[in-house]
C-alpha positions as CSV (number, residue, x, y, z in Angstrom):
1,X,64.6,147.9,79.6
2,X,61.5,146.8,78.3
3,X,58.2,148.5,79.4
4,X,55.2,146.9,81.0
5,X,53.2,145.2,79.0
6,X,55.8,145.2,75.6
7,X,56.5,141.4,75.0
8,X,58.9,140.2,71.9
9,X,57.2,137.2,70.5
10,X,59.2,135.4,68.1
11,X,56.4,133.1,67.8
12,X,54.4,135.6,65.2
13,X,57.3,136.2,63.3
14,X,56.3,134.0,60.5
15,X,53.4,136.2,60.4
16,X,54.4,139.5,60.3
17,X,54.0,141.0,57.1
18,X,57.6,141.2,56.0
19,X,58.5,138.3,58.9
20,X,59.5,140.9,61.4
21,X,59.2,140.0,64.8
22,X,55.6,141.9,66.4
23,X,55.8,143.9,69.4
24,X,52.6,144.7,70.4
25,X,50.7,145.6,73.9
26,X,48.8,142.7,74.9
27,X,46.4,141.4,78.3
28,X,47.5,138.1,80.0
29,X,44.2,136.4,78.4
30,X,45.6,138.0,74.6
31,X,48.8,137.2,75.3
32,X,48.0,133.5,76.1
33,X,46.1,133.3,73.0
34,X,49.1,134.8,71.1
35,X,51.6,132.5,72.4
36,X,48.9,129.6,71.3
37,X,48.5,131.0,68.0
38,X,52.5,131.1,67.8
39,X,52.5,127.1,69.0
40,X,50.0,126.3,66.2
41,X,52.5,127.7,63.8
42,X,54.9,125.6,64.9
43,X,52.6,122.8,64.6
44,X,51.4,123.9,60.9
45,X,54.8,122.6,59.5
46,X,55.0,119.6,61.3
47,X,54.2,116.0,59.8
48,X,51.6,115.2,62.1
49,X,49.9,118.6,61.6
50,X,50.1,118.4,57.7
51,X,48.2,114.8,58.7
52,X,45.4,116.6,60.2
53,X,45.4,119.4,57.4
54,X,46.7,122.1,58.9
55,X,48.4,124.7,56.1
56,X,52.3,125.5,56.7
57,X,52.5,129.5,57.7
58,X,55.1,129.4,54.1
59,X,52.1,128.8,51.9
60,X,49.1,130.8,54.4
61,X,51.1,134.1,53.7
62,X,50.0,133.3,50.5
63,X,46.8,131.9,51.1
64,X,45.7,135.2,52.8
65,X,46.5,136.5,49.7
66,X,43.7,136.9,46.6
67,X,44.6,134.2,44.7
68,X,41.4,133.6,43.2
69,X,40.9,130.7,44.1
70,X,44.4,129.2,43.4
71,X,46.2,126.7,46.0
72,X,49.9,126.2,46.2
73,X,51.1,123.1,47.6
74,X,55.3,123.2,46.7
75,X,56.3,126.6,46.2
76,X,58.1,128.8,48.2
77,X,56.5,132.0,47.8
78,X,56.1,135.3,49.7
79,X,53.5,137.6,48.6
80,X,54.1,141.4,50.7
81,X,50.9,142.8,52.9
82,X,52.0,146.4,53.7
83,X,50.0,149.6,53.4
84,X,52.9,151.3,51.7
85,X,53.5,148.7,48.9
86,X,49.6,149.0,48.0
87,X,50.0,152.4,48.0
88,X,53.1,153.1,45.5
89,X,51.2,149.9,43.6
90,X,48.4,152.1,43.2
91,X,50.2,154.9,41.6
92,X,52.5,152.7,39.4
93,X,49.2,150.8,37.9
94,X,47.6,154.0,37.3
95,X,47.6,155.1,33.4
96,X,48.7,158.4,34.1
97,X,52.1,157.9,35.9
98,X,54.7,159.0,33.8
99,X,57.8,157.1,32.8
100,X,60.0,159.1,35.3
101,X,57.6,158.1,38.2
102,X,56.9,155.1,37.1
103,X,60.9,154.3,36.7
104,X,61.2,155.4,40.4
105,X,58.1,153.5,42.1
106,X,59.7,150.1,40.5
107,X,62.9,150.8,42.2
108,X,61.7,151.6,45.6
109,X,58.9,148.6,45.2
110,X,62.1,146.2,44.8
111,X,63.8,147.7,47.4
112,X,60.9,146.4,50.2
113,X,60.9,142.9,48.4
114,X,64.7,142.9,48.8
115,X,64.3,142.7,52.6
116,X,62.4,139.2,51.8
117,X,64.3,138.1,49.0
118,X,67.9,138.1,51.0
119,X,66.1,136.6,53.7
120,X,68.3,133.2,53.5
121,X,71.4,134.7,52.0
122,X,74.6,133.8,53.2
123,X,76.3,135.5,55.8
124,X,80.2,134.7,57.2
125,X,81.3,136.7,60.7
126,X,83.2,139.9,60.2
127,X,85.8,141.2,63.0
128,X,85.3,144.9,63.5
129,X,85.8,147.3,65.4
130,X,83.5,149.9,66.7
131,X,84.1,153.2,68.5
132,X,83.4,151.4,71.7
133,X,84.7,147.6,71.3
134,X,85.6,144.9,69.0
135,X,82.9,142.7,67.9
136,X,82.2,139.9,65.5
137,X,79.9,141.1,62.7
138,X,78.6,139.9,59.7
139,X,79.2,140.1,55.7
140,X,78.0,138.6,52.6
141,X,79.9,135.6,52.1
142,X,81.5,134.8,49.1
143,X,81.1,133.9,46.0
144,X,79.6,137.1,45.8
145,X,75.4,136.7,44.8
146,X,74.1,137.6,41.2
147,X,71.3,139.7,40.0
148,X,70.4,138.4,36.8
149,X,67.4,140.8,35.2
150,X,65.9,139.1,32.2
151,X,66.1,141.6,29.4
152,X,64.5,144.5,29.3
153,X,61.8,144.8,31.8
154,X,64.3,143.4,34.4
155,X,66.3,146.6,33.7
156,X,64.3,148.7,35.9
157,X,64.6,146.7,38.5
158,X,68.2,146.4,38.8
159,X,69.3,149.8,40.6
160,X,66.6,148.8,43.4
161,X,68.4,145.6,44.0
162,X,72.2,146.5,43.6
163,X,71.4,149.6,46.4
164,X,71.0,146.6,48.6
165,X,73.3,144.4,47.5
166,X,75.9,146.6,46.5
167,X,78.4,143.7,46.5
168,X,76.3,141.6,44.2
169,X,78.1,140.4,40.6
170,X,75.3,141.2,37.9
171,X,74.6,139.3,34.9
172,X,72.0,140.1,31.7
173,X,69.8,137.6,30.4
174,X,67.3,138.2,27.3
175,X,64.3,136.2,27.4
176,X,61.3,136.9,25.0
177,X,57.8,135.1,25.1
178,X,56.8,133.5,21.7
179,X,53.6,135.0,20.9
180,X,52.4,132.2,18.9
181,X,53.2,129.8,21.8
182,X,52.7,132.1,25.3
183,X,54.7,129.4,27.4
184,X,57.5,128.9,25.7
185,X,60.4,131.1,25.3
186,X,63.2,132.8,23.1
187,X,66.6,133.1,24.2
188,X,68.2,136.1,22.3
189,X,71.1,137.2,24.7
190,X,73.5,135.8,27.9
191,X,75.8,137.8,30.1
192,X,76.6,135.2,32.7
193,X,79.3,133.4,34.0
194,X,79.1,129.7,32.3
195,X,79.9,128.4,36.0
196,X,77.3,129.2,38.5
197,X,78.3,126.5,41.1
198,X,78.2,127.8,44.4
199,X,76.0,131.3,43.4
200,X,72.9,132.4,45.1
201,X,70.9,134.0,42.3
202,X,68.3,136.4,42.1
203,X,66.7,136.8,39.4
204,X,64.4,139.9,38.6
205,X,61.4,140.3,36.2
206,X,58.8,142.8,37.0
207,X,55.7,140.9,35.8
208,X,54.6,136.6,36.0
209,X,52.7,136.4,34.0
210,X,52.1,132.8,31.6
211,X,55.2,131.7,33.7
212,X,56.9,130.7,30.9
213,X,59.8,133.3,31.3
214,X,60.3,133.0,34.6
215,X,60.4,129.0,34.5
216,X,63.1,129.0,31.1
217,X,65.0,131.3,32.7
218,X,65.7,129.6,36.4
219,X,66.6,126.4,34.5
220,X,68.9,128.2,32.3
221,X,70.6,129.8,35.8
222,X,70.4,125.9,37.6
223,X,72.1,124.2,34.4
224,X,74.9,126.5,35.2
225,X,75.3,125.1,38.6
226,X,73.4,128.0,40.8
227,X,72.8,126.8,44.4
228,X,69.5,128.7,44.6
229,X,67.3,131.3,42.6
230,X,64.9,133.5,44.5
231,X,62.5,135.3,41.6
232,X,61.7,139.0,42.5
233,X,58.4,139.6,40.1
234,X,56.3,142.6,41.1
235,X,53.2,141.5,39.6
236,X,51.7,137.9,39.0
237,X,48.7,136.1,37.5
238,X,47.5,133.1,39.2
239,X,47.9,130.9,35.7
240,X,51.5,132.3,36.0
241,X,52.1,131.1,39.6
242,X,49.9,127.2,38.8
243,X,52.3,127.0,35.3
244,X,55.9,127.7,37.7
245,X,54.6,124.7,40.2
246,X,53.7,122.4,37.5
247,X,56.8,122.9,35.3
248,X,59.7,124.1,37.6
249,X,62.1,121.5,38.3
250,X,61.4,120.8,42.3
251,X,65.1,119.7,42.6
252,X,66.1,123.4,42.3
253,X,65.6,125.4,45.6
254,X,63.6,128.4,44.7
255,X,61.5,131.4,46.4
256,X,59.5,133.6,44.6
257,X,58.8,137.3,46.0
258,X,56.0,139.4,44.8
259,X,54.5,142.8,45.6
260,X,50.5,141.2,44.7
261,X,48.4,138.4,42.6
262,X,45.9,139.8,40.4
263,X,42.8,138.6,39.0
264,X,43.7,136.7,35.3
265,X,45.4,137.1,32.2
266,X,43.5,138.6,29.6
267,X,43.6,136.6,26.0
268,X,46.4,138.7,24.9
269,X,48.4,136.7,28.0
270,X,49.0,140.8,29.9
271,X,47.7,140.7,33.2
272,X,44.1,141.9,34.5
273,X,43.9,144.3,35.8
274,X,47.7,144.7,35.5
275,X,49.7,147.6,34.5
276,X,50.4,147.2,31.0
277,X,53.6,146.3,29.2
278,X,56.2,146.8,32.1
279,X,58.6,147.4,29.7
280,X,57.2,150.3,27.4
281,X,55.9,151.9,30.7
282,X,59.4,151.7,31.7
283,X,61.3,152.8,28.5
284,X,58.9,154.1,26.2
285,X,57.1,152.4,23.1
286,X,59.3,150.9,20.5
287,X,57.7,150.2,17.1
């Protein structure tokens, strides 16, 4: 039984941070305005209101973002607004965090994107029973999804995602930017399935940052017949995220997840301000 005053309001879900529904105390006049604001959402998406140039709420989650200046017209991207994910992005940036911390702040970060990224996975009904009754649940469908981590950055991301998608196939992939020609990409090792028809994929790379990577690599997955790729990046540059939309294929159905947008890349290509190489933070230096 619901209090006075408490009101679901499905209407704001698309702009709760993680797209939660809100509960919230509200006056009749606020509450009128809310269930407005909730119609105009609605609205946003709709032909007649992309005439009149309203923004969908898809790409204003984004927008609300700093982008620095950068406007996304086609992706489907989802950039997290909580206090905590600032917070343990803080730390992990910080020049000081050891290797162990910094090992343990990328898994939980991918943890809160995961509740984003499996948004639109695919669920079947599940007969169970509980202590109480029987009841139709729900389960992962099958084929089973994969978490492909492009090599070896992606590593560290992995035991974040498989603790919630413990059912989830995993396959490697070893990607490496040329550094005489930042966008485009060297292939140098493949653990996947050669058929991918039928797989939701996600694939996981802790920094965007030319785009180059992440664009090479969601082909490679589609060629093999994957039904959709969502990218989980922690960290992108807005040359990154303006090279995806220009190069991506738009026939593949693809969502991007990320934990913030910085400023630039530097002329080195790392991002600014970044929190180094991802992957010696991660592992240690190799010379």
């Amino acid at each position: 039984m619901h209090s006075p005053g408490l009101h679901f309001l499905p209407l704001r879900a698309a702009f709760a941070p993680t797209g939660a529904f809100v509960v919230r105390r509200f006056s009749p006049l606020l509450m009128f305005f809310e269930f407005f604001s909730g119609f105009l959402a609605i609205f946003d998406c709709h032909p007649i209101g992309a005439h009149l140039g309203f923004i969908c709420p898809t790409y204003r989650r984004v927008a609300e973002q700093p982008i620095h200046g950068l406007r996304l017209e086609t992706m489907d991207i989802h950039v997290l607004n909580h206090p905590l994910v600032d917070h343990k992005l803080t730390v992990l940036r910080d020049k000081n965090t050891p290797s162990s911390t910094f090992r343990e702040l990328v898994s939980e970060l991918v943890m809160l994107e995961a509740y984003e990224a499996t948004r639109d996975i695919e669920v079947v009904d599940k007969p169970i029973e509980t202590p109480v009754s029987p009841m139709i649940g729900k389960h992962i469908a099958a084929p089973a999804p994969i978490i492909v981590p492009v090599l070896r950055a992606g590593l560290g991301m992995l035991d974040g995602m498989t603790k919630m998608i413990p059912s989830a196939e995993v396959g490697f992939l070893g990607m490496k930017r040329d550094e005489e020609n930042p966008t485009q990409q060297i292939t140098y090792a493949n653990r996947l399935p050669e058929d991918l028809t039928g797989r939701q994929c996600f694939l996981i790379d802790p920094m965007l940052a030319t785009g180059g990577t992440l664009v090479a690599a969601t082909h490679y997955l589609a060629e093999r017949g994957a039904k959709d790729i969502t990218a989980v990046c922690i960290l992108g540059a807005p040359e990154g995220l303006k090279f995806v939309e220009e190069n991506l294929d738009p026939s593949i159905k693809f969502k991007l997840v990320l934990c913030a947008v910085d400023e630039k890349l530097n002329d080195k290509c790392y991002i600014v301000p970044g929190l180094g190489d991802a992957g010696d933070r991660l592992y240690g230096v190799i010379d």
